[in-house]
TORKE-328533 format. One record per residue (C-alpha): residue number from 1; residue in three letters; x, y, z. Coordinates in Angstrom, 3 decimals. Example, Ala and Ser with C-alpha at 12.3 -4.5 7.8 and 13.67 -1.06 7.14 Angstrom:
BEGIN
[site 1,'ALA',[12.300,-4.500,7.800]]
[site 2,'SER',[13.670,-1.060,7.140]]
***
This chain:
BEGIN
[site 1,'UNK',[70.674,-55.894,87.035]]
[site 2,'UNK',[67.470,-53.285,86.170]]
[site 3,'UNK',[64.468,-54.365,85.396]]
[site 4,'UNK',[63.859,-51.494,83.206]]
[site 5,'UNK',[64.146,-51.598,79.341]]
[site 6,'UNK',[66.036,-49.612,77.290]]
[site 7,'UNK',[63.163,-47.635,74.912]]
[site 8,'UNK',[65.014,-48.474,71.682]]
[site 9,'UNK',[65.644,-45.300,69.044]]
[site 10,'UNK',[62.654,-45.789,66.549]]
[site 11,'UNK',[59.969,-45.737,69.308]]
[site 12,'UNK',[61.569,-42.547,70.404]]
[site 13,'UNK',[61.873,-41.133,66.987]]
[site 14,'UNK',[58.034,-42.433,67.021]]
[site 15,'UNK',[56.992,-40.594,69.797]]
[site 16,'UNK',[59.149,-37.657,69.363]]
[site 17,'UNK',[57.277,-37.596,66.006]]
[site 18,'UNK',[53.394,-37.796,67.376]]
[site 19,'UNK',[54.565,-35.239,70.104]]
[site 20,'UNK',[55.560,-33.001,67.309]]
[site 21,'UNK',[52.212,-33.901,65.341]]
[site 22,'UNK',[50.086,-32.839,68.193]]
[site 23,'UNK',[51.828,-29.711,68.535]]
[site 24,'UNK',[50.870,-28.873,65.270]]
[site 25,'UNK',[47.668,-29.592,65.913]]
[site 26,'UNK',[46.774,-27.827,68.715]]
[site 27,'UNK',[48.677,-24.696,67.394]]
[site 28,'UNK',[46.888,-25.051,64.372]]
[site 29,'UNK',[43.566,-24.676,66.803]]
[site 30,'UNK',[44.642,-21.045,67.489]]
[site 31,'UNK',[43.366,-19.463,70.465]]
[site 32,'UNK',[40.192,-18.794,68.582]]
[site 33,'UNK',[38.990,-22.710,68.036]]
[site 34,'UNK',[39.628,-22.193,64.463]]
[site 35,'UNK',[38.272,-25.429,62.708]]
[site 36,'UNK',[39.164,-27.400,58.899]]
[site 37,'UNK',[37.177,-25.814,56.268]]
[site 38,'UNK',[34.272,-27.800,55.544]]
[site 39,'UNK',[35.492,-30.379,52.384]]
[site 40,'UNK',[38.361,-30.971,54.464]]
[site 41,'UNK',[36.099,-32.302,57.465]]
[site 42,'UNK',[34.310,-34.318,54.873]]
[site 43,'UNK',[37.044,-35.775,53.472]]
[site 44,'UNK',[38.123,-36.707,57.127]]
[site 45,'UNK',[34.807,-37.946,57.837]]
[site 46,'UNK',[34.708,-40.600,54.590]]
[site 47,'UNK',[38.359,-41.572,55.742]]
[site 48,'UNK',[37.321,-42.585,59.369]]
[site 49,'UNK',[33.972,-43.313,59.110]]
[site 50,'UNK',[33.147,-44.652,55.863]]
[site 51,'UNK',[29.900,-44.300,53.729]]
[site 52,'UNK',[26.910,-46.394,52.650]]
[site 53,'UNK',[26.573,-44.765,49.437]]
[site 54,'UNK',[30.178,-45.428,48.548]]
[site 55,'UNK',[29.496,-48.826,50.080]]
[site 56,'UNK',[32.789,-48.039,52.061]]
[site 57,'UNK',[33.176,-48.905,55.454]]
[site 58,'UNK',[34.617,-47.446,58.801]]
[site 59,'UNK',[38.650,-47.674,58.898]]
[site 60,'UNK',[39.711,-50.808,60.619]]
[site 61,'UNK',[41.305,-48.513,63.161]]
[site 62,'UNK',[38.096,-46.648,64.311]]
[site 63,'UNK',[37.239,-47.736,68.179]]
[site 64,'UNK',[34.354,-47.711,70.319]]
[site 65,'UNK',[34.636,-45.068,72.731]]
[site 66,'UNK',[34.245,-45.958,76.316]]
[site 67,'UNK',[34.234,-43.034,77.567]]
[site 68,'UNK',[31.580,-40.685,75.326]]
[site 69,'UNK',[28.352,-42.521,74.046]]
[site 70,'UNK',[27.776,-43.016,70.300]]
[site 71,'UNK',[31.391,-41.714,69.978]]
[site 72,'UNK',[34.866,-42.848,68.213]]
[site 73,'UNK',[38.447,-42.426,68.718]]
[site 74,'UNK',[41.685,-43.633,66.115]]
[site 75,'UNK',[43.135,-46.881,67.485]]
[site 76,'UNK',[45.957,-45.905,65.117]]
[site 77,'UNK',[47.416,-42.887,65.845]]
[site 78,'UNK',[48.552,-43.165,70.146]]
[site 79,'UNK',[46.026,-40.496,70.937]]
[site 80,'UNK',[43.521,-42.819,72.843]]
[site 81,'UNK',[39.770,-42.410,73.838]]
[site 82,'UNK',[40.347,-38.414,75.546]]
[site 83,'UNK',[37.924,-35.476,75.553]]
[site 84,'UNK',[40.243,-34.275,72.852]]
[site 85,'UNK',[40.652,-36.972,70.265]]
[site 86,'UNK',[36.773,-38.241,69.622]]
[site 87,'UNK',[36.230,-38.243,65.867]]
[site 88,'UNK',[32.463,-37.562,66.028]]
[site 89,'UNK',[31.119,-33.904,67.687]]
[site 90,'UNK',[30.148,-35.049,71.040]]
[site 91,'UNK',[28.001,-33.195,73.653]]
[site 92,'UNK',[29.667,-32.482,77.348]]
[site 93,'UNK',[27.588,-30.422,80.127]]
[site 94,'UNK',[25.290,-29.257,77.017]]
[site 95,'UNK',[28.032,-27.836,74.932]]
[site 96,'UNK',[29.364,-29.305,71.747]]
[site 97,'UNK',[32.852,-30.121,72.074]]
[site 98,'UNK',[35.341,-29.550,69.649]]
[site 99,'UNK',[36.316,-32.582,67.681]]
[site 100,'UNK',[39.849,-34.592,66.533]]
[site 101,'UNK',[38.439,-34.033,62.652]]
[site 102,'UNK',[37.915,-30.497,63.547]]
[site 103,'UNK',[41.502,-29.329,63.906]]
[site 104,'UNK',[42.535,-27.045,60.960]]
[site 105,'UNK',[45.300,-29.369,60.699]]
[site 106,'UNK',[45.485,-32.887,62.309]]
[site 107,'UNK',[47.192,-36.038,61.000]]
[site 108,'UNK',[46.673,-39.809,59.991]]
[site 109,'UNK',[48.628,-42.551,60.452]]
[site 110,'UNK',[47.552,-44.265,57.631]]
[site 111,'UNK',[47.976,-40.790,55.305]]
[site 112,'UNK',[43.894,-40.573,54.135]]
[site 113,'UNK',[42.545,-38.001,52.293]]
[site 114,'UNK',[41.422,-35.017,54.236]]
[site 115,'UNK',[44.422,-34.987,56.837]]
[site 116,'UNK',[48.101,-33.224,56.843]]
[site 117,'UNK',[49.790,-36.525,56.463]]
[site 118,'UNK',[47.738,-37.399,52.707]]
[site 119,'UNK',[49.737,-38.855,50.545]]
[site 120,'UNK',[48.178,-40.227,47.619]]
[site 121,'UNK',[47.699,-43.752,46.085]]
[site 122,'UNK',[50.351,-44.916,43.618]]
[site 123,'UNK',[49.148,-44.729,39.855]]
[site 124,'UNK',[47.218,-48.193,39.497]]
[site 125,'UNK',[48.694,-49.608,42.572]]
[site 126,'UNK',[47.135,-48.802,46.178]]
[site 127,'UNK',[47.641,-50.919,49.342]]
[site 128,'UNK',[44.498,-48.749,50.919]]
[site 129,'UNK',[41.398,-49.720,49.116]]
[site 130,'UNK',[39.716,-47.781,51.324]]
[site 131,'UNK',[41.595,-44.725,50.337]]
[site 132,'UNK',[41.429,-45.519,46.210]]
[site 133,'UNK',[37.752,-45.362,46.621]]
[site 134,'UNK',[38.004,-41.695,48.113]]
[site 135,'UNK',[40.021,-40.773,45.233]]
[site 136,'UNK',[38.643,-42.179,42.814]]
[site 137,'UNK',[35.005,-40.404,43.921]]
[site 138,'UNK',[36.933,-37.190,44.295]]
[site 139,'UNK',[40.125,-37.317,42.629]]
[site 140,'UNK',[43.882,-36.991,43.775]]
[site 141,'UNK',[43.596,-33.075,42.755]]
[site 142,'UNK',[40.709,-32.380,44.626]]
[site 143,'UNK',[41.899,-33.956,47.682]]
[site 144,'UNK',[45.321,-32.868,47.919]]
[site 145,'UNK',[43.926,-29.154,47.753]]
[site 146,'UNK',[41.552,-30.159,50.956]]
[site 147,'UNK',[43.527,-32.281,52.885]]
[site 148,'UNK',[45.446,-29.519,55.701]]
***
């Protein structure tokens, strides 16, 4: 008898899914380091970080990084705490690195505004509080047109 378990079909439709999302992501990158237009970044940024004047905080999923100081990866999405996947700018050998909210397009688990996965609330009905606020400082319209 094996001691190894059978990886079931829905984590590999998972992972054959966030393979396929980083993909896109890097190609979106280009071989030029092209990076999100600027509303989109800010609409990224309010999604994982939060804001005091909205009186909206970080996402749940936002984690410490161990690995670059003052620095935060997505506990959500598989990607882990790697040079690549910080959602701050962070500093390496005196150059600024290019970030996970930097990616022309780049998604979220949780579908926020700014990223390629957005979907928006339901009409009167949203199980994100987190993302109503967003929209309803921005609206759905708005968003939708900056979220790559």
């Amino acid at each position: 008898m094996s001691d190894i378990t059978p990886i079931n079909d829905d984590y590999k439709k998972q992972l054959i899914e966030k393979a396929k999302s980083f993909g896109q992501s890097i190609v979106s990158r280009g071989l030029t380091n092209k990076k999100a237009p600027e509303e989109t970044k800010s609409l990224r940024v309010l999604s994982c970080h939060g804001s005091d004047e909205l009186s909206l905080p970080p996402c749940s999923d936002r984690k410490n990084s161990t690995k670059f100081e003052n620095s935060f990866y997505c506990g959500a999405c598989g990607c882990g705490d790697k040079k690549m996947t910080p959602l701050v700018t962070i500093v390496v050998d005196g150059k600024e690195q290019y970030s996970k909210l930097d990616f022309p397009k780049v998604s979220c688990p949780l579908k926020m505004p700014g990223f390629s996965s957005y979907i928006p609330s339901e009409e009167g009905v949203s199980e994100n509080s987190r993302k109503k606020t967003i929209e309803d400082k921005y609206g759905v319209e708005y968003i939708k047109k900056n979220s790559t």
